[in-house]
N, C-alpha and C positions, 0 to 999 in steps of 0.2 A: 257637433253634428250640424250642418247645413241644411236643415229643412226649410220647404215651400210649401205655406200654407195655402188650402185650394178650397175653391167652391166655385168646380164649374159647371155649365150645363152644356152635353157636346150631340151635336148629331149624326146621328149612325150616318154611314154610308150604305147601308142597304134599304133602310126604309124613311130616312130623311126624319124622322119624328124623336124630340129630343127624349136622352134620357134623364132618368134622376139625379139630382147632384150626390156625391157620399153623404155617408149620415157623418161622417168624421172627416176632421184635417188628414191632412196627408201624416203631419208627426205624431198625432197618437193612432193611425191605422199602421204606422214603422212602431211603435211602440207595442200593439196588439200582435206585430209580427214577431219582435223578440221573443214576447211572451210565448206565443204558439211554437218557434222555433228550439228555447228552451223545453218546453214541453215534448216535443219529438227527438228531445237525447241530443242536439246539437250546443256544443258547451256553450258556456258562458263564455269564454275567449275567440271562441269565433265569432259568436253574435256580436259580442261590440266591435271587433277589428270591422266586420263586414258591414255593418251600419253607420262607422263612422263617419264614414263624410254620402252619404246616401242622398240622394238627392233627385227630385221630381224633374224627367226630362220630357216636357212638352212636346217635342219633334216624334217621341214615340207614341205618346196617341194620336197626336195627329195623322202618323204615317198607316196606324193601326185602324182608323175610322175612315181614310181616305185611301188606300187602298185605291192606284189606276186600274181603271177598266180601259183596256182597248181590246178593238175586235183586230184580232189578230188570225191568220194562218198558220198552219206550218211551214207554205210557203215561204211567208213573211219572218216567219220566225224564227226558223232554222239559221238564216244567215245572218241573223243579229245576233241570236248565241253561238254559233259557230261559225264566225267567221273564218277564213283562210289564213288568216295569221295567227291565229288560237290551234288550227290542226298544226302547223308548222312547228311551233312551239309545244304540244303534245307531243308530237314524232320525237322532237328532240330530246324532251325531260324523259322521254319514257327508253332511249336510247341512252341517256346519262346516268339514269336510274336503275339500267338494269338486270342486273344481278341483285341488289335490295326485292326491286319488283317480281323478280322470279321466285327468290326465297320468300317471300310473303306468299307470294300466289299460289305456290306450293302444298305450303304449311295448310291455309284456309281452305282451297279450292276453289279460288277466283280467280280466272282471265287476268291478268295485268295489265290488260288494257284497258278495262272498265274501272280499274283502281284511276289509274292517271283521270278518264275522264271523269269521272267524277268530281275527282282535284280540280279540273279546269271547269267544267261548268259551275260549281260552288266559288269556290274563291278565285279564279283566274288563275291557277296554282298556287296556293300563300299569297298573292298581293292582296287582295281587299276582301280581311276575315271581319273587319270590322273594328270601332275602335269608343262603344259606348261601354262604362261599367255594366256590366250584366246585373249588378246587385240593384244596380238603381233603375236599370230598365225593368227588370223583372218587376219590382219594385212596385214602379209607375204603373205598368201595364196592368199588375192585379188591382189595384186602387182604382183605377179609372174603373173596372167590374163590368166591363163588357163579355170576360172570360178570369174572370176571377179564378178559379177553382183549378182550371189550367196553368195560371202562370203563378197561384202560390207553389201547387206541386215542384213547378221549374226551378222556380226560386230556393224551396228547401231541399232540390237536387244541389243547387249552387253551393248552398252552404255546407251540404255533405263534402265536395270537389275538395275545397277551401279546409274543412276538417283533416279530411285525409291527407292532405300535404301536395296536391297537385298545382294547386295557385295557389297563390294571393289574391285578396282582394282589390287590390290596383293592379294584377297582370288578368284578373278575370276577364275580358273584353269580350267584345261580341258585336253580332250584328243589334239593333233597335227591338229588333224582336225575342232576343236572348239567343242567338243562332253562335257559337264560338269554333273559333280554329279553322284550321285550312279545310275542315271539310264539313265544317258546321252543322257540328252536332247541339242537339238542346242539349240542358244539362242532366235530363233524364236519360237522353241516348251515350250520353258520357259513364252515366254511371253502369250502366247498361252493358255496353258493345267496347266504350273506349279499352285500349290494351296498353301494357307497358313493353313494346317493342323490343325494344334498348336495352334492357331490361338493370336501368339504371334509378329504379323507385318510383317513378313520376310517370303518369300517361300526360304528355306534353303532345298538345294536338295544334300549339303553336309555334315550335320550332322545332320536333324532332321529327322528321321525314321517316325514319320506321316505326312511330309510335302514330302519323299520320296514316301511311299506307297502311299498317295492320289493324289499325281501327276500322277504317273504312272496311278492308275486304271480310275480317268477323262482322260487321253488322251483316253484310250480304250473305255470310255464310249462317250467322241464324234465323235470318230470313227466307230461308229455303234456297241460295245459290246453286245450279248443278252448273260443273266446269264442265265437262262434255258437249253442252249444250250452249248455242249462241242467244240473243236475246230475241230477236222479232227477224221476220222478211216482211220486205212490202210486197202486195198484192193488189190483182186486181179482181174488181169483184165482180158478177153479173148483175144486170140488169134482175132484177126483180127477187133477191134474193131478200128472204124475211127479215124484217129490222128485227124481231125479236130473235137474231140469234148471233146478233152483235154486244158484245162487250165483256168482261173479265170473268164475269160470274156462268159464263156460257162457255164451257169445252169441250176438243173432240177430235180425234184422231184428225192426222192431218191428212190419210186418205179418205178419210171423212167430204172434207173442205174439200178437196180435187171432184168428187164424188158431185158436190154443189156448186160445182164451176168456177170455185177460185181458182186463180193460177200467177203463176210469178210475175212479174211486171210487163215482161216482155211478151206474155201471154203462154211461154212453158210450163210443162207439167210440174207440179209442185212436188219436189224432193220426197224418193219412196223412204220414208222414214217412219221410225214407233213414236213419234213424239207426238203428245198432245196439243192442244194450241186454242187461244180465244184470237175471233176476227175483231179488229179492235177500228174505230173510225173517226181520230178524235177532232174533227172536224162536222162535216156534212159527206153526204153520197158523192159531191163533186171535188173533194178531199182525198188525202191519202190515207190508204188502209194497209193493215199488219196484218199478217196473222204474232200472236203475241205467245210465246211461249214462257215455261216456268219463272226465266229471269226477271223476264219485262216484268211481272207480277212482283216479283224479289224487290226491283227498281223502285218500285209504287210501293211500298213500305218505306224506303227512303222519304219520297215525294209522291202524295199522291194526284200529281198533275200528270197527265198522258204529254204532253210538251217535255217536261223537263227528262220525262223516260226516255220520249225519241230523240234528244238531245245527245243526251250521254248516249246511248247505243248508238248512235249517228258518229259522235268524236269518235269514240270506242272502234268503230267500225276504219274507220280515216285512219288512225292509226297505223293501223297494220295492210293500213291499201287497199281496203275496200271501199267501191265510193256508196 
């Protein structure tokens, strides 16, 4: 086993003020882990396979304490995660894919087109799922104990994965933060939502494209998905409209919102429909606003960033020719 012995002192990024060092090396809190691991029923064969060469990777807390801040838009940000060569490449995969994508989307009750996006705003579609052992991020990240209690959970998801025959502990990868596969699930969303597509024994969320798409569209589908239904419209709002009745936790008939002067961008009557809907503004008042329906909520179980929701519903949207 490759261990790195540690005693360091690191400072948060949110309140600059250091924390405690471990009370333990990093090998005997890997040691406390076997033991705990054994203890929750995960044999003795996968605990040593998966600790055997384990090892403390300093770039993940780093990445994990420093965390960028920038002040961003949607403006700004849309066309960084969505550039024009990213929809172009969506149109296509999602035209190459689709008959798979249909028969998933089907089956679930998801759009096909928020499957692909998805794929593409997580991993670029499969190219960059990541390429740290998950055993030894996870690893790091609960030692360091910033969020301990989080990233053991993750961790003895991993080794569940690993039990059941899904990886190996050398094909485990991931993103720094334990994120894996082209649609980067933690490994508690794995054991959770992942499916065996194929239906070839393995939910392989690294190289089988129907065990990718059908993972994806069951998380969304037990996250509340209705296929009927699109994810958001943008809107515009009136002037003096109460801030308290902005945001997810606040819904209501969309002839509700007509009712209070929203209306569609271009300033039309907003679609006579039964659908409910939150005005969502993830910006400021001089920003872009939604009204946000059941999906968008769906999304944010995914991710709970309002960014990364109007992202995928924006590709989603590009996709199939809406701008």
């Amino acid at each position: 086993m490759n261990l790195k012995p540690l005693l360091l002192v690191w400072l948060t990024s949110l309140s600059g003020l250091a924390t405690a060092a471990p009370a333990v090396s990093f090998e005997q809190y890997v040691v406390n882990l076997q033991t705990e691991a054994r203890a929750q029923g995960i044999s003795d064969q996968t605990v040593q396979a998966a600790f055997a060469d384990v090892k403390f990777i300093e770039r993940a807390v780093k990445n994990d304490r420093n965390q960028p801040e920038f002040k961003l838009t949607l403006d700004t940000y849309l066309p960084k995660a969505v550039p024009e060569w990213k929809v172009k490449q969506a149109q296509r995969l999602y035209r190459q894919h689709y008959a798979l994508l249909q028969q998933v989307g089907k089956q679930y009750g998801v759009q096909p087109r928020f499957i692909v996006a998805l794929w593409g705003i997580e991993t670029n579609f499969g190219n960059l799922t990541g390429k740290y052992s998950l055993i030894s991020s996870l690893t790091t990240l609960a030692y360091e104990g910033r969020r301990e209690a989080f990233f053991k959970k993750e961790l003895f998801a991993a080794l569940r994965i690993i039990e059941q025959g899904h990886a190996t502990p050398d094909s485990l990868k991931g993103s720094w933060a334990g994120a894996m596969g082209q649609v980067q699930f933690m490994p508690s969303s794995f054991l959770n939502f992942a499916v065996d597509q194929d239906g070839d024994g393995r939910k392989d969320l690294w190289h089988s494209l129907p065990d990718v798409f059908g993972s994806a569209a069951h998380y969304l589908q037990q996250h509340g998905w209705q296929d009927e239904q699109t994810w958001a419209r943008r809107v515009r709002v009136p002037v003096g409209l109460d801030d308290q009745l902005l945001g997810l936790t606040i819904s209501k008939p969309v002839a509700q919102w007509q009712a209070l002067g929203v209306r569609n961008l271009d300033g039309s009557a907003l679609p006579a429909v039964g659908q409910t809907a939150s005005l969502v503004m993830p910006d400021d008042r001089e920003g872009r606003a939604y009204l946000a329906y059941d999906n968008y909520k769906a999304l944010m179980g995914w991710n709970r960033s309002n960014y990364f929701v109007v992202a995928v519903g924006y590709l989603a949207d590009r996709i199939v020719g809406k701008s």
